[in-house]
C-alpha positions in Angstrom: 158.7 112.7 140.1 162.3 112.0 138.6 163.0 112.4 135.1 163.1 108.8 134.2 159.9 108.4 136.2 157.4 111.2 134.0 159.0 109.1 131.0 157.9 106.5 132.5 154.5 107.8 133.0 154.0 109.8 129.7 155.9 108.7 127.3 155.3 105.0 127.8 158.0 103.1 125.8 159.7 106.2 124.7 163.1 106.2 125.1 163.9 110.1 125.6 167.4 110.1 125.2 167.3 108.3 122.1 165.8 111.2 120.1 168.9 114.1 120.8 171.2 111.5 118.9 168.6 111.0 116.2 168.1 114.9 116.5 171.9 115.7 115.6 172.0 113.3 113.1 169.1 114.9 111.1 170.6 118.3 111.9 174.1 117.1 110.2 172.4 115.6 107.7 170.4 118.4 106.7 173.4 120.8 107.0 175.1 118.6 104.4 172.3 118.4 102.3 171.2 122.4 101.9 173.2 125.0 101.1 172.6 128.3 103.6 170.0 129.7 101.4 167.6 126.4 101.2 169.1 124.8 98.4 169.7 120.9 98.3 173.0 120.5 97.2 173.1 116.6 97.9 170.0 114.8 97.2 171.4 111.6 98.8 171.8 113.4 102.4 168.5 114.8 102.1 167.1 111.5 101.7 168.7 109.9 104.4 167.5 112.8 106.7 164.3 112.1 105.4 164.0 109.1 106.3 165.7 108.8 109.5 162.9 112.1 110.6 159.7 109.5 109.4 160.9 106.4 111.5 161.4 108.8 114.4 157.6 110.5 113.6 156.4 107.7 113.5 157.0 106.5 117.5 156.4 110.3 118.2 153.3 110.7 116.6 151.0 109.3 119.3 152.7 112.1 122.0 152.3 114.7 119.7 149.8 116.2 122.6 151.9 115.4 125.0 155.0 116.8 123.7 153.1 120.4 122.8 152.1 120.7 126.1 155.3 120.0 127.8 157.0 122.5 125.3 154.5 124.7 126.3 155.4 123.7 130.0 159.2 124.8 129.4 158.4 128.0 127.9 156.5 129.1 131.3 153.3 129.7 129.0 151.6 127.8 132.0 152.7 130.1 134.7 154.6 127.5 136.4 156.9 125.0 135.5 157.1 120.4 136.8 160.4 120.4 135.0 162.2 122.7 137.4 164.6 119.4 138.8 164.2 118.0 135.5 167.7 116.5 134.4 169.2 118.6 131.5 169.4 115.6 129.0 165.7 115.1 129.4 165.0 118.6 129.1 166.9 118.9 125.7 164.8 115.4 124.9 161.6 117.2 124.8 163.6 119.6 122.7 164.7 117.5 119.9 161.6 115.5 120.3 159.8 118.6 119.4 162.2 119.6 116.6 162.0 116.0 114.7 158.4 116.4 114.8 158.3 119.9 113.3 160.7 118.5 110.7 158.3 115.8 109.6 155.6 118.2 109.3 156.6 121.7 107.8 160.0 120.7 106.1 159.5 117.7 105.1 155.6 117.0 104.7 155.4 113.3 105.6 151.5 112.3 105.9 149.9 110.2 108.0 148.9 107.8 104.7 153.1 107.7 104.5 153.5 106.7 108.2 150.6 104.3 107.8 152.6 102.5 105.1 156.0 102.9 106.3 158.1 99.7 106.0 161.6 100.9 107.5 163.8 98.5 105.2 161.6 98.2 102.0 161.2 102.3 102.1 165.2 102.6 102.9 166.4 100.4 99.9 163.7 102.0 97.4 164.1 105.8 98.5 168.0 105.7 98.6 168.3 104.1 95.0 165.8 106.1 93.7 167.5 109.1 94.8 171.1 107.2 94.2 169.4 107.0 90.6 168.0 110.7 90.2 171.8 112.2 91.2 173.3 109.9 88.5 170.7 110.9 86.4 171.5 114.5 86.6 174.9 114.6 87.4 176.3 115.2 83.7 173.2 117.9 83.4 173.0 120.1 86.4 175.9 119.1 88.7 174.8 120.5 91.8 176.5 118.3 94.2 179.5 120.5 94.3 177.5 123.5 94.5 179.6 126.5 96.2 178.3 128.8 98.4 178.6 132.3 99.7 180.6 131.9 102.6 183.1 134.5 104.6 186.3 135.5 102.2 189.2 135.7 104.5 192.5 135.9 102.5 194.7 133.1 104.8 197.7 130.9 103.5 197.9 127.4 103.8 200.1 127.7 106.6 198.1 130.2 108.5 194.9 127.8 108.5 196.8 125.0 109.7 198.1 127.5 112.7 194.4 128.9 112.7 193.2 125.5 113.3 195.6 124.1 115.5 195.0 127.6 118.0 191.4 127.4 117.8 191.4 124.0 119.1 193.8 124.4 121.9 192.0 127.4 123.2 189.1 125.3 123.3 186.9 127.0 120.4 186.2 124.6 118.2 185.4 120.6 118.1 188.8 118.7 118.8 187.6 116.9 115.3 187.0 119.4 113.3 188.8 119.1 110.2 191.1 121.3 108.2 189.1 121.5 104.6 185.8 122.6 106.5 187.0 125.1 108.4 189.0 126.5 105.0 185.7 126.3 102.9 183.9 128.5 105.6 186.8 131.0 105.1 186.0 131.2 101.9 187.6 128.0 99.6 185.3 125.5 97.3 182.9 123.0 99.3 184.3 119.6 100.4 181.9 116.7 99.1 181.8 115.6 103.1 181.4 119.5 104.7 180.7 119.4 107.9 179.9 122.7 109.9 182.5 123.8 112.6 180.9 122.8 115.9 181.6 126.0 117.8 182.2 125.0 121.7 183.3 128.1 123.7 181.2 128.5 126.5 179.8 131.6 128.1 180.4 132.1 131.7 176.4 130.6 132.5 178.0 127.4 130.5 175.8 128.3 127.3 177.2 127.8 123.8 178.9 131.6 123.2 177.2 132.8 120.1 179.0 136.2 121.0 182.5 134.7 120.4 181.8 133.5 116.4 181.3 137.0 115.8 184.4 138.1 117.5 186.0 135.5 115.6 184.7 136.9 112.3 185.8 140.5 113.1 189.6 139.4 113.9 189.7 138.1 110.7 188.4 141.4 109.5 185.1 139.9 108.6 182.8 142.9 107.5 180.0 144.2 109.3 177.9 143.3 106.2 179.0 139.7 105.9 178.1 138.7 109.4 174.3 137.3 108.9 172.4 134.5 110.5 171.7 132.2 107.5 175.9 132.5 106.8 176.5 131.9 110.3 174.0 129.2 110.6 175.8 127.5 107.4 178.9 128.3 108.8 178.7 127.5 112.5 177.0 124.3 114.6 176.0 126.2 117.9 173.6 123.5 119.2 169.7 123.4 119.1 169.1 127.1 119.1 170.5 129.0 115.6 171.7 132.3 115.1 168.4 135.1 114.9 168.6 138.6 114.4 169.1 139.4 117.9 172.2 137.2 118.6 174.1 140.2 116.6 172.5 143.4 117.9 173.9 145.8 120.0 172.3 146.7 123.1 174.8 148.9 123.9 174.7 151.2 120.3 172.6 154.1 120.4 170.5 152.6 117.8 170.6 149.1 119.2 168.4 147.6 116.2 170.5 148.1 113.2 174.0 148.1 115.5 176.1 145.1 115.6 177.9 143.6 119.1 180.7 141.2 118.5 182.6 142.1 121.8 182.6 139.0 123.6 183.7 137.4 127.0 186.3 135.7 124.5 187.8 138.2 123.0 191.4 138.0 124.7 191.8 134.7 123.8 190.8 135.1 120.6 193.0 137.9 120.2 196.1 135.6 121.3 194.6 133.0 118.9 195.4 135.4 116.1 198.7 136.2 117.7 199.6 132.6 117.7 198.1 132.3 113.9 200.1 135.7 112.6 202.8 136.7 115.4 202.2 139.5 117.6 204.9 141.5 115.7 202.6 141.4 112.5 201.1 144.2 110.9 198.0 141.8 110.1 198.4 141.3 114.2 198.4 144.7 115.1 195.3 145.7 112.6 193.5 142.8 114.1 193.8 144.3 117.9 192.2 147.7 117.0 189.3 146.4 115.2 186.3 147.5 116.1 184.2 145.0 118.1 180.9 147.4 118.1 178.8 148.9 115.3 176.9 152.1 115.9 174.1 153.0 113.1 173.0 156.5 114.0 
C-alpha cells in the first residue's frame, strides 16, 4: 500500500501533508511566544498558537488511536515496521500529527468540552482581543513583551555580523532568509519584537540536520563549554522536529563520555573558513579560533 493509499484507508479525509505546515507554524509561533526557560514573552503569539493547535485537534482527535499506534509502528515497538517504503513527507506527517496532538493535551490543556464548542471564527475574534486587551492592559505594569534573555555573549562588531551572516549563508549553514537582528540577538544583543530562531540547515553526510556543527559554530566563536546547553540552543537554533537533548553534546569519545562535551563536527573546515572570511586569516582572533578545542574531557 502507497502512502497516499493507507491515508486513504486510515485517515479518511485527513489530509497528511497539511499538518507539517500547521506543525511549523505552531513551532514558530511558540518560539516567539516563550522565552528559552518557559516564559511567555508575547501573549498575542501564544494565542494564535493556541488556537491554530485546537482547530488542528480538533480533525485529529477521532485518530488519536490511530496515530499512537502508528507512532508506535515507527519506533519499531512492534517488531516490524508497514512504513518501510513509506514516502518521507508522510512519515514526518505522522510526526507533526503526533506533536500537534501532544501540544493540545499537555502544553496547552484544551478539553474535549472546548473542542465540543469550538466555533473557529467566533473563538478567533474573542481570544485575540481578549488577549490584544490583556497585553494593553499590562503593558505600562509589567512590560514583558520585550523581555531579554540569556543568550550566547559573543563580542562581534557590526561589521563582523554582517560578514558572519553573509558567510554563514554562502556556506550553506543557515536559512538564505535569515535576517541580521536575529542572528545578532542570539549572539548576545536585546530581543527583536519579531525574533525568529536561526533555522540551522547544514546537513550531515546521512542528509540529517547537523546538530554537531551548532556547536562547532559556538566554539569558534569561543563559546564556553558552560554556555553550550539544550534549552539555549533550542532558543537559539531551529534544527527541525527533533530538539537538542543531553546527548546531542556528549562525547563519546572523552574518557568520561557523560559529563564530556563533542563539538568536532563533519563541518568544522568550513566553519573554520567561515570565520576566516568573518575575521581574516591573518587575525589574531583567527588564529585563536583554529586552536580551540573542539572536545571536552571531564576526568
Amino acid at each position: 500500500m502507497d502512502s497516499k493509499e493507507y491515508f486513504k484507508v486510515f485517515y479518511k479525509g485527513i489530509h497528511p501533508l497539511y499538518y507539517n505546515v500547521v506543525s511549523d507554524e505552531i513551532h514558530h509561533l511558540l518560539n516567539v511566544a516563550c522565552d528559552y526557560e518557559g516564559n511567555c514573552v508575547d501573549k498575542l503569539a501564544y494565542a494564535e498558537a493556541r488556537l491554530k493547535c485546537l482547530e488542528a485537534y480538533k480533525q485529529l482527535l477521532p485518530y488519536r488511536e490511530q496515530i499512537n499506534s502508528d507512532v508506535d509502528e515507527m519506533d519499531g515497538k512492534n517488531g516490524f515496521s508497514h512504513f518501510y517504503d513509506m514516502e518521507i513527507e508522510y512519515l514526518n506527517a505522522i510526526q507533526s500529527m503526533n506533536e500537534i496532538c501532544l501540544w493540545a493535551e499537555n502544553k496547552f490543556g484544551i478539553t474535549s468540552e472546548e473542542i465540543d464548542g469550538f466555533e473557529l471564527h467566533s473563538m478567533k475574534s474573542i481570544q485575540v482581543q481578549a488577549e490584544m486587551a490583556d497585553w494593553k492592559s499590562s503593558k505600562g505594569k509589567d512590560d514583558n513583551v520585550n523581555k531579554e534573555v540569556h543568550t550566547f555573549n559573543v563580542p562581534l562588531n557590526a561589521d563582523e555580523l554582517g560578514k558572519l551572516l553573509k558567510a554563514l549563508k554562502e556556506k550553506g549553514f543557515i536559512h538564505e532568509d535569515t535576517k541580521i537582528e536575529d542572528l545578532e540577538h542570539v549572539l548576545g544583543r536585546p530581543r527583536p519584537n519579531d525574533y525568529k530562531r536561526i533555522g540551522w540547515i547544514k546537513r550531515n553526510k546521512n542528509k540529517t540536520i547537523s546538530k554537531k556543527s551548532v556547536l562547532t559554530f559556538l566554539r569558534c566563536l569561543e563559546v564556553d563549554w558552560d554556555d553550550i546547553e539544550p534549552k539555549k540552543l533550542n532558543y537559539c537554533f531551529d534544527t527541525g522536529k527533533v530538539p537538542f537533548k543531553d546527548n546531542n553534546l556528549k562525547d563519546d569519545k572523552s574518557f568520561n563520555c557523560d559529563k564530556g562535551k563533542n563539538a568536532n563536527s563533519e563541518a568544522v573546515d568550513d566553519l573554520n573558513e567561515v570565520m576566516s572570511m568573518v575575521f581574516g586569516e591573518d587575525s589574531e582572533r583567527y588564529k585563536r579560533i583554529i586552536k580551540i578545542p573542539l572536545i571536552q574531557n571531564i576526568l
